[in-house]
C-alpha positions as CSV (number, residue, x, y, z in Angstrom):
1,X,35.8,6.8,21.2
2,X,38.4,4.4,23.3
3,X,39.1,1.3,22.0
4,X,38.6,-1.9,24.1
5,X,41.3,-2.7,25.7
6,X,42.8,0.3,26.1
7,X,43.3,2.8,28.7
8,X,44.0,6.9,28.8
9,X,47.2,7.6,29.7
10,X,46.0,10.8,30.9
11,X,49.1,12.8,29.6
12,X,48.2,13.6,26.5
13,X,44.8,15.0,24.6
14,X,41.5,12.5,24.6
15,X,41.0,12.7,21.6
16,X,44.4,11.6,20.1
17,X,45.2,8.3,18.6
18,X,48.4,7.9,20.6
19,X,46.8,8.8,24.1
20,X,45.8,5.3,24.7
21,X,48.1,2.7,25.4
22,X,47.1,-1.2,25.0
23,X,46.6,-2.6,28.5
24,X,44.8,-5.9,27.7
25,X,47.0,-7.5,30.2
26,X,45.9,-5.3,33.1
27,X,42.1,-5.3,31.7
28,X,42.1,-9.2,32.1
29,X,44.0,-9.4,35.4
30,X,41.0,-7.0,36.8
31,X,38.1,-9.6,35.3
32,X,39.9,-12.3,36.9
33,X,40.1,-10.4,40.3
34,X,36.8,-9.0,40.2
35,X,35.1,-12.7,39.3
36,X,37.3,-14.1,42.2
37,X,36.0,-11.3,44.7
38,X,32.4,-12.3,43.1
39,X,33.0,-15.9,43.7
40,X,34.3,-15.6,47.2
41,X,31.1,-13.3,48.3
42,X,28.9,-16.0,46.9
43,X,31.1,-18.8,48.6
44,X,30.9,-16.4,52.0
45,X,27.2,-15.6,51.3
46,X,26.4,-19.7,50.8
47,X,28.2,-20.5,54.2
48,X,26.5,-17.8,56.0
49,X,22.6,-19.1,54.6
50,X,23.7,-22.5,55.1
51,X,24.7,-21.7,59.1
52,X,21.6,-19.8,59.8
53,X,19.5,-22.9,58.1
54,X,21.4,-25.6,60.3
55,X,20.7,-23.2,63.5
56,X,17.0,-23.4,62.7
57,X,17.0,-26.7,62.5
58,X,18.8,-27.2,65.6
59,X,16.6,-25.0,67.2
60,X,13.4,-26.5,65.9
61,X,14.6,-29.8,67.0
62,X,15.2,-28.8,70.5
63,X,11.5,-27.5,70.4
64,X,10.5,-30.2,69.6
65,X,11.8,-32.8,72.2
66,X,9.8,-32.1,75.0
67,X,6.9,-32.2,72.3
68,X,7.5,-35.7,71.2
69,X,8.4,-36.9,75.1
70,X,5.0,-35.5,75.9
71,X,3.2,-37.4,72.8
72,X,5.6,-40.5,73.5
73,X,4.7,-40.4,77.4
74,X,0.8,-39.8,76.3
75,X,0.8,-43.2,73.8
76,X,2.4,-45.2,76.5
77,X,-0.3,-44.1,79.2
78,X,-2.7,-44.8,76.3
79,X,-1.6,-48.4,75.5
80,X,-1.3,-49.4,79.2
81,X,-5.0,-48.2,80.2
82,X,-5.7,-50.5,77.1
83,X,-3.6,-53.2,78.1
């Protein structure tokens, strides 16, 4: 069974003690890359959602506009036929 921490050479029998050579160094180096790869697709990810939320908004307010002119142009005919 391999250690943690440790790696197989590859030159010498599996199932020696002396085939595996301590590469804690190297193991940690690859956490730290892989959480920074994990954190950039989460930042990347994050920027994309957030972009596609503002551009439904947008869009929903531009929808909108003629919608409240209409209602706004509506009131005023409303409170002048009052008036």
């Amino acid at each position: 069974m391999v250690e943690a921490g440790k790696i197989h050479r590859g030159d010498e029998d599996p199932g020696s003690k002396t085939c595996y050579e301590d590469d804690s160094e190297s193991i940690r180096e690859g956490e730290v890359d892989w959480l920074e790869g994990v954190r950039r697709d989460r930042d990347h990810h994050f920027d994309n959602t957030q972009r596609s939320y503002r551009a439904s908004i947008n869009r929903w307010i531009q929808d909108a506009k003629p919608m409240v002119a209409q209602t706004t142009e509506e009131a005023e005919a409303e409170a002048a036929a009052v008036n």
